[in-house]
N, C-alpha and C positions, 0 to 999 in steps of 0.2 A: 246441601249435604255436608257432613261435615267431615273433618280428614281420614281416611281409610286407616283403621289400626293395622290388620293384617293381611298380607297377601294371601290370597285363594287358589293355586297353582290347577290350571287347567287339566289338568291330568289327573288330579283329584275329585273334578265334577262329577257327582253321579246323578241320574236324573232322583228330579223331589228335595235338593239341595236350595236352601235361600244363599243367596250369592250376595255381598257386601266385598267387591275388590275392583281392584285396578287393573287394566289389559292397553294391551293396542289394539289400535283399529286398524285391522289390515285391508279391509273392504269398507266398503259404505256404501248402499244403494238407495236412493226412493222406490219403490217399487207401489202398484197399486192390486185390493186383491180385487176377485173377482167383481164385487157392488162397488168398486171404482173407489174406495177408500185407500189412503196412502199408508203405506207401512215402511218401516226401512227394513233391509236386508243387511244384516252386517258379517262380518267374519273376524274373531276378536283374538288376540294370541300373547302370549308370554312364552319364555323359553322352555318350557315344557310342551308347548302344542298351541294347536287350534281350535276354536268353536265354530261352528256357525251361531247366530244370534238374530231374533227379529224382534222388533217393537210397533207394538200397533197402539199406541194410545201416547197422543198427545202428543202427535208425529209433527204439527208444526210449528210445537213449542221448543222440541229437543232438538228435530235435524238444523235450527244454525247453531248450534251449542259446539257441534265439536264436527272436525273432517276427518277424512282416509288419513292416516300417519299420525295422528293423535293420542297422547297418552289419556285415558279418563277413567275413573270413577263408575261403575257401573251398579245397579240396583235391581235385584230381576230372583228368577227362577232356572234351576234347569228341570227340560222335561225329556221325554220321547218320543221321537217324531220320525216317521216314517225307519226305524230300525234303529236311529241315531240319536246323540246328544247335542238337546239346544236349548242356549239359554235365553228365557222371555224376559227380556227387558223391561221395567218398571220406569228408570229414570236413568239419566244417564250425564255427566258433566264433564269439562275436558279440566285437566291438572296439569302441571307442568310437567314438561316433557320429561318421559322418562329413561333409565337407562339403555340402550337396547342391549345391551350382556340381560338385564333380564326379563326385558320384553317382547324380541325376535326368537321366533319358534326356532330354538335346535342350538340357540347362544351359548357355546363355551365360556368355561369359568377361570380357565386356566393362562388368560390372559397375561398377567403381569406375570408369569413364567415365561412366557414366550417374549415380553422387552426385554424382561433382563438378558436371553439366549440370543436374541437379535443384536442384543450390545457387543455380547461378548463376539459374536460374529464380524462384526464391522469393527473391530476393534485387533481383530484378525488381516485383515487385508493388506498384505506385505507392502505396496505399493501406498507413500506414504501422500502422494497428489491423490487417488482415486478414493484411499482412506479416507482422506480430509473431505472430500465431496461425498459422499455419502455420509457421512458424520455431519453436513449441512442440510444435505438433506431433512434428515431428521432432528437437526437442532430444533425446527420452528413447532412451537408448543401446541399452538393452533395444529397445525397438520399431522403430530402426534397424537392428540384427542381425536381428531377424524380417522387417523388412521387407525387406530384403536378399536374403533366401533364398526370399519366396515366390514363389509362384504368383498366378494369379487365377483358374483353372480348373485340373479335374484331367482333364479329357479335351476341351478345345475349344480355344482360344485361349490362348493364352501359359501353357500347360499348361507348365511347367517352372521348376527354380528360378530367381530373379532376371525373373520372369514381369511380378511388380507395380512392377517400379521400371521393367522398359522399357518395359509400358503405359504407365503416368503419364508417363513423359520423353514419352512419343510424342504422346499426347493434349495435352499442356499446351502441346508445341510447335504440333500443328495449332491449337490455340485461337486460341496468340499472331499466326498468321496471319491467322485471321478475325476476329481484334479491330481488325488492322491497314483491313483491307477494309469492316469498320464498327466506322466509329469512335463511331459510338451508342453503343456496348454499354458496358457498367462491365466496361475492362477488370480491374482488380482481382477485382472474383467470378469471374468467368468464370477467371481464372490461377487464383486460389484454389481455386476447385472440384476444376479439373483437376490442380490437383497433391496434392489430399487424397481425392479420391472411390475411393482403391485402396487407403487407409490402412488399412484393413478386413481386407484381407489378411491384415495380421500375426498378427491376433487367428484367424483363421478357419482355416487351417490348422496340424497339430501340427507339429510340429520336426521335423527329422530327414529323411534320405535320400531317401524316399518321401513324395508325395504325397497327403495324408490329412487330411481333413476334419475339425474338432475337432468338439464338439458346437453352440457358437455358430456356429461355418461353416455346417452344415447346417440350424439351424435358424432363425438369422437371417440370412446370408448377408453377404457383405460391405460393401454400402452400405446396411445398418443399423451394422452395427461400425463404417462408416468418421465416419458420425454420432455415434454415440456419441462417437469418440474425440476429436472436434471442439467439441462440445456440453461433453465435461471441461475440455477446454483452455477452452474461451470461458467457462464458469464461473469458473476460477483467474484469469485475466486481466481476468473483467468487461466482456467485447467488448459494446458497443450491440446489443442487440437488433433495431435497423434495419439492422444491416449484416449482423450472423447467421444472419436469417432469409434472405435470396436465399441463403447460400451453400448454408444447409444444403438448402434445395430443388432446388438445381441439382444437390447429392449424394445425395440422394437417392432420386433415381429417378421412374419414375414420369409422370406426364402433366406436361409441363414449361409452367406458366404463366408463365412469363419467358423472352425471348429469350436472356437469361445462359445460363438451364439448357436454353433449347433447344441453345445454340452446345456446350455441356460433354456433352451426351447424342448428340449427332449426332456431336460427337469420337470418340466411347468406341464408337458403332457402327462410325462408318469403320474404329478401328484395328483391332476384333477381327477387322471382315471380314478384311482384307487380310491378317492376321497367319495368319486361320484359312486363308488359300488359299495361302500360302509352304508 
């Protein structure tokens, strides 16, 4: 097949449409129908939505062509099946990986608004040791691109790419309010917290289109990774262990014995409610 001139945005399928575009593959199954012939079952999506999709022909030429989390190239029909839209598959090829801003269903666009707002946030943090550690944090370009693209959940709250940068913008903003309204609190941790306790992200899900969990995502989750990646940085730079420690407690979860990491934990609840009921 030869290169895709234009995207086809799922939300435009109507069924009796020929389909020549690009999707993720959020599923992928073998499935067999009844007279024991194999079919794949797929489920295909870009930042407008989802399909479902099945391909019954020439099933054991295409299924090693491409897996679950792959960008490809697709060749088909949409029809009407049982009330719903689905597209029959003709041919199908995997292409290089594609964005997920716009191939994860629900992907915001407003990305590069939200670095610059995160800069200027951490560029705010009055405490010029906890400054500089969060400014390492996010120095590394590699975990900038990851951190860019993820998520912070694969089916609840800011389930979609660019997930974890508009968490933390959103949370570090509610913080900066409540620092405002008590002015006890160190605000420096409290900023600090809220703008590193999602850094975890990067590490935690794999790359690519789709939605998917690495092995450290599932089995430490993020605000152990977001630790981790904090606890490096304050190794390389030598951060005082009195100022470390509230940060990392406030990030890390858990029964919060500081008003810091009450203010950073009762953020991160607010935003998910609200995000999770839009």
């Amino acid at each position: 097949m030869a290169q895709v001139e234009a995207k086809s945005w799922i939300r435009d399928l109507e069924p009796g449409r020929l389909v020549d575009s690009s999707f993720a593959v959020l599923r992928k199954d073998v499935r067999r129908t009844r007279a024991g012939a194999p079919f794949l079952s797929l489920e295909l999506g870009d930042r407008t939505g989802r399909i479902p999709a099945v391909c019954f022909d020439d099933v054991p030429l295409l299924e090693p062509r491409f897996a679950q989390g792959d960008t490809v190239r697709v060749l088909g029909a949409v029809e009407e099946f049982r009330g719903r839209r689905q597209l029959v598959v003709r041919s199908v090829e995997r292409l290089e990986p594609g964005d997920p801003l716009v191939y994860v269903p629900g992907a915001r666009r407003d990305t590069e608004d939200l670095e610059g707002f995160l800069e200027f946030l951490v560029a705010e943090i009055h405490d010029s040791v906890l400054r500089r550690l969060v400014e390492e944090v996010y120095a590394d370009g590699h975990f900038r691109a990851l951190f860019r693209q993820a998520p912070v959940t694969i089916d609840a709250h800011h389930a979609h790419a660019g997930g974890a940068i508009q968490h933390t913008v959103a949370v570090a903003t509610v913080c900066r309010e409540v620092c405002q309204l008590h002015p006890r609190l160190d605000e420096s941790v409290v900023a600090a917290a809220a703008l590193t306790f999602c850094a975890g992200a990067a590490d935690a899900f794999l790359p690519g289109a789709a939605l998917q969990l690495g092995d450290e995502g599932r089995l430490l989750g993020v605000a152990h990774l977001s630790v981790r990646r904090i606890e490096r940085e304050a190794a390389r730079l030598r951060t005082p262990r009195e100022r470390l420690l509230p940060l990392v407690h406030a990030v890390a979860g858990g029964r919060p014995r500081t008003p810091e990491a009450a203010t950073v934990q009762a953020a991160i609840a607010l935003d998910a409610a609200v995000a999770a009921a839009l």
